[in-house]
N, C-alpha and C positions, 0 to 999 in steps of 0.2 A: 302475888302482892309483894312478896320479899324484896324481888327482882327489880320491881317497881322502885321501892322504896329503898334499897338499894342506890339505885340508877340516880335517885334527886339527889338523895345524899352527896354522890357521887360529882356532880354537876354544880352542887352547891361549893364544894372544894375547887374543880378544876373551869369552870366556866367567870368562876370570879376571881380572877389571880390576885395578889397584890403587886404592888410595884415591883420588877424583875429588879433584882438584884445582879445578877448577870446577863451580861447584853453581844451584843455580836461584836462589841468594842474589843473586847477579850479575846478574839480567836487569837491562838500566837502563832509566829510563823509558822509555814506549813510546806517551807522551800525543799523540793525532793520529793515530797509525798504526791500520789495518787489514789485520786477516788473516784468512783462514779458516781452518777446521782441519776438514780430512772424519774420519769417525768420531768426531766430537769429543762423543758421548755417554756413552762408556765409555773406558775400559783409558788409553792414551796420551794419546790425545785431550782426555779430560775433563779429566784433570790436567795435560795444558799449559795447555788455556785457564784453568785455575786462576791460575795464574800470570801469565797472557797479562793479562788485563781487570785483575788486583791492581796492574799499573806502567801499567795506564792506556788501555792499548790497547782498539779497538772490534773483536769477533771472531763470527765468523759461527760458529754450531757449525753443520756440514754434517753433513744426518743423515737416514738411509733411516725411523725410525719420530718421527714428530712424538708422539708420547705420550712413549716414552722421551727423544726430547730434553728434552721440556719439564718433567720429572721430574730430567734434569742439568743445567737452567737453574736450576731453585729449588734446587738443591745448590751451584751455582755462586753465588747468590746469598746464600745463607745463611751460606758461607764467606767470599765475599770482598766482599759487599755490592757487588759488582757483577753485571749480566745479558748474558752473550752473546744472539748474533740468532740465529734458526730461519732455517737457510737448509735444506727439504726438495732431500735427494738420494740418490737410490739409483744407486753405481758401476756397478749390474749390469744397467742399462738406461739403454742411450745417448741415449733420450728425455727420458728424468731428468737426465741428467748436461748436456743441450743446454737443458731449463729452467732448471734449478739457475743453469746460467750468467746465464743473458737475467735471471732472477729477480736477480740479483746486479748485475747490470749496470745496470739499472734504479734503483736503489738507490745507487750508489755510482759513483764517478769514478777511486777512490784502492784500491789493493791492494800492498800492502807483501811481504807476504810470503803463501804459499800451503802449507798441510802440506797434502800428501797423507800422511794418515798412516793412514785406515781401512783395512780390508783383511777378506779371511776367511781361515781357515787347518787344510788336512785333511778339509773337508764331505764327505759323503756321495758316492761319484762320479755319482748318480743327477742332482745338484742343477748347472744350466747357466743361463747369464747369459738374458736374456729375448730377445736375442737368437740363442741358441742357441750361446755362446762356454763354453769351462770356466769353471766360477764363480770359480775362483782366477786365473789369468789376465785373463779378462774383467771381473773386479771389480778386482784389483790393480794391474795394468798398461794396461788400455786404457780403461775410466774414467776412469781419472788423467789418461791420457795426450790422451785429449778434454778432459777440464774444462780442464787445463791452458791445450790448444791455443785454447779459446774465451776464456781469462783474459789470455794474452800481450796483449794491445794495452794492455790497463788496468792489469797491471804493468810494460810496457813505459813507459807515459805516467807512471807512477808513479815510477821510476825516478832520476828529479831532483831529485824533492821530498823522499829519504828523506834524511839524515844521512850515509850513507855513500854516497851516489850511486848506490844497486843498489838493484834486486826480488829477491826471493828465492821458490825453487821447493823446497821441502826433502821429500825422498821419502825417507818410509820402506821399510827392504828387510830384512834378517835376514842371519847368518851362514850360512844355509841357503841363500845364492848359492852358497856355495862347492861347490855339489854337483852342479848342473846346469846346462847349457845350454841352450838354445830347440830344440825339436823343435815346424814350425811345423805337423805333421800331428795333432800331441795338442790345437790350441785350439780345433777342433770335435768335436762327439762321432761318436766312432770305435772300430774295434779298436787302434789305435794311442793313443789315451787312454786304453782299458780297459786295456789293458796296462801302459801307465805306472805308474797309480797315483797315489793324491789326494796320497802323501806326496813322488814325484817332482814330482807339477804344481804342489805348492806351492814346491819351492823351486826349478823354473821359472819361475815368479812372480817371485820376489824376484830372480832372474840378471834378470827383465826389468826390475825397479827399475832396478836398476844401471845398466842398460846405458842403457836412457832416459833419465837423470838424466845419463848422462856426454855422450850426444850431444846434448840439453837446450842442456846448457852449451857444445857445441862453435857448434852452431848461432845461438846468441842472447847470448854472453859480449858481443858487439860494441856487443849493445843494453842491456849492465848488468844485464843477466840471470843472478844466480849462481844458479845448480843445486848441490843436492851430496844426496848419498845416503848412507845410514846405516844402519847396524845400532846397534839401543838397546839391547842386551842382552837374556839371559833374563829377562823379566820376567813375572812371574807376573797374567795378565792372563785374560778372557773366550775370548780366543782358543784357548786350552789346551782348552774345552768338549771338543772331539770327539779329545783324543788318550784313549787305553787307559789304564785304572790303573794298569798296570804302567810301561807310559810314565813317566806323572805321577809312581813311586817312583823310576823311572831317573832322573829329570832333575832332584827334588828339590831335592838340594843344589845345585843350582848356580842357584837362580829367584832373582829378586831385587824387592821391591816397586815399584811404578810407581812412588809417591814416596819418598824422592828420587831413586834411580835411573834408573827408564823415563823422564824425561823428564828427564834433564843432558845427555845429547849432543842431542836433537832444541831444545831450548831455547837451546844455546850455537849451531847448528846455525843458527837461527833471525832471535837476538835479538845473538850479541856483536861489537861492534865488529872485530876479527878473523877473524872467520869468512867474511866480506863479498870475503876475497881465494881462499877457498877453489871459488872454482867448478868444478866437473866433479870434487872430492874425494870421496872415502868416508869416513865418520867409524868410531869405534868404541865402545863403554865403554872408560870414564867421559869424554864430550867429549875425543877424543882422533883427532887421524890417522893413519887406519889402510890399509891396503892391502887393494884389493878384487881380484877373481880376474881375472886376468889379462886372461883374451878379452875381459872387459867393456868393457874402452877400447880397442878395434879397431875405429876407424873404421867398417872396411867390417861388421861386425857392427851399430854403430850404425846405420848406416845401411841394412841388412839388415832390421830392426826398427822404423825410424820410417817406412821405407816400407810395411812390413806393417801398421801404425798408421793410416798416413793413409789406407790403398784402404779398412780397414773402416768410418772416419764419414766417406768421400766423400761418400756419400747423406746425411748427417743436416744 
C-alpha cells in the first residue's frame, strides 16, 4: 500500500506541472558539439533532434528501421534545413547495439552528450528481445546500458573539450518507476514474467532507468560523466500504440504534446548550462528537480543491477 501511495503522490507532483519556466527557446548554441539520440525517429526523439541540429549541433538519429529514419531525416530537414546522421540500431539485439557503437566510433572522436531516450512500452508479452530478454527491459534498460558502456571512453575523452567540462548520459524513464522494483526472475521468459504482466515489466523498465542512471553517475561522476534521469511527462506520443481505449479515455486529460512539452526537461536535461552540476539527479515536468523513488539511489541496488548488466554483454 506504501508503494501505492507513494506512486499518487508521486503523480500528483509530476503529472501536473505548472507553467515551464524553461522552454526549448533557451537551448544555446550547440556549434561543434555531437550527440545521439536512440529512437530519434519519432515521439521524443525526433523533436529533440529538432531542436538539437536548429543551434548547431551534429546529431546521430539512432534508429531500428532505416526507412523510417530517413522519412524523420527529410522532416528534420525540411523544418530546420538541417540533416541529422543514420546511425542503424536496434536496442533489442545486443549485436545491433555492439555495431551501432563500432559504426559510430568509426566516425567520430567527439560525443557530447548521449539520449537514451527510445524505448517500447506495454507490447504484447509474446514479443522478447533477440536475445530472449523481455522486450521492455531488454530494449529499455540493457541496450542503453551496452551502447552506453561501449560510448564511455569517447565521452569520457570528450569531456574537456565541451564548455562545461562534462559528457552527458541523459536516460529517459517515466513516472511509472514509482511502481515497481527489479524482479530479476521476470527478464527471461518464464511463469514469473507471465504473471507479471507487460504493464508491471514496463514500469520495471523504467525503476531500471533510474537506477542505472544514478549508479552511472556514482561510478563515472570522477571522469565528468553527469548522468541524470527523467520523467518528460505525459506525453502523448507512439508509445501509447498498444494501451486499451478505455486507457487512452482515462489518461486523456492529463497527455500533453511532445512539443513544447515532451522535450523541455529532456532538452534542459541535456543542453543547459546548469544542468551539468546535476549528475545522478531525476528531473521532472516542466525542467524541474524532482525526487525519484527511494530504493533507486541504494547503492547496493545499483550495484545489484550493473552487475546483472555487465554478466549479460560479457560475451559480446
Amino acid at each position: 500500500m506504501g508503494v501505492i501511495w507513494d506512486f499518487v503522490k508521486a503523480m500528483a507532483v509530476e503529472s501536473f506541472p505548472p507553467k515551464p519556466k524553461w522552454t526549448a527557446d533557451q537551448v544555446p548554441s550547440l556549434e561543434g558539439m555531437v550527440f545521439i539520440v536512440t529512437g530519434g525517429n519519432s515521439g521524443i526523439g525526433l523533436e529533440t533532434i529538432k531542436v538539437l541540429v536548429s543551434r548547431g549541433a551534429k546529431v546521430y538519429m539512432a534508429s531500428r528501421s532505416e526507412e523510417k529514419a530517413h522519412q524523420a531525416i527529410s522532416e528534420v530537414e525540411k523544418e530546420t534545413g538541417k540533416k541529422p546522421v543514420f546511425l542503424k540500431l536496434d536496442l533489442a539485439d545486443l549485436d545491433s547495439v555492439k555495431a551501432a557503437a563500432e559504426d559510430f566510433i568509426s566516425k567520430e572522436t567527439r560525443l557530447d552528450v548521449l539520449y537514451n531516450s527510445g524505448g517500447v512500452m506495454i507490447p504484447p508479452m509474446t514479443e522478447l528481445t533477440k536475445q530472449g530478454y523481455d522486450l521492455q527491459f531488454g530494449t529499455n534498460v540493457l541496450g542503453h546500458f551496452y551502447l552506453t558502456k561501449l560510448l564511455l571512453p569517447t565521452l569520457i575523452s570528450t569531456a574537456n573539450l565541451t564548455p562545461d567540462g562534462s559528457a552527458r548520459v541523459i536516460t529517459i524513464s517515466s513516472g511509472a518507476h514509482h511502481l515497481h522494483g527489479v524482479d530479476y526472475n521476470t527478464l527471461k521468459d518464464g511463469d514469473a514474467r507471465s504473471k507479471a504482466g507487460t504493464q508491471a515489466l514496463y514500469a520495471q523498465s523504467k525503476y531500471g532507468d533510474v537506477v542505472f542512471a544514478r549508479e552511472l553517475a556514482r561510478r563515472y561522476g570522477d571522469k565528468k560523466i553527469v548522468s541524470i534521469s527523467l520523467n518528460p511527462g505525459n506525453i502523448n506520443t507512439n508509445l501509447q500504440r498498444n494501451i486499451s481505449s478505455f486507457q487512452k479515455r482515462f489518461i486523456g486529460f492529463m497527455m500533453y504534446p511532445v512539443a513544447p512539452y515532451g522535450i523541455a526537461t529532456s532538452l534542459w536535461a541535456g543542453t543547459a548550462p546548469e544542468t551539468a552540476e546535476f549528475n545522478g539527479k531525476f528531473l521532472i515536468p516542466w525542467a524541474r528537480l524532482g525526487t525519484p523513488r527511494k530504493d533507486t539511489q541504494d547503492p547496493k541496488i545499483g550495484k545489484e543491477l550493473w552487475d546483472w548488466l555487465e554478466e549479460q554483454v560479457s560475451d559480446f
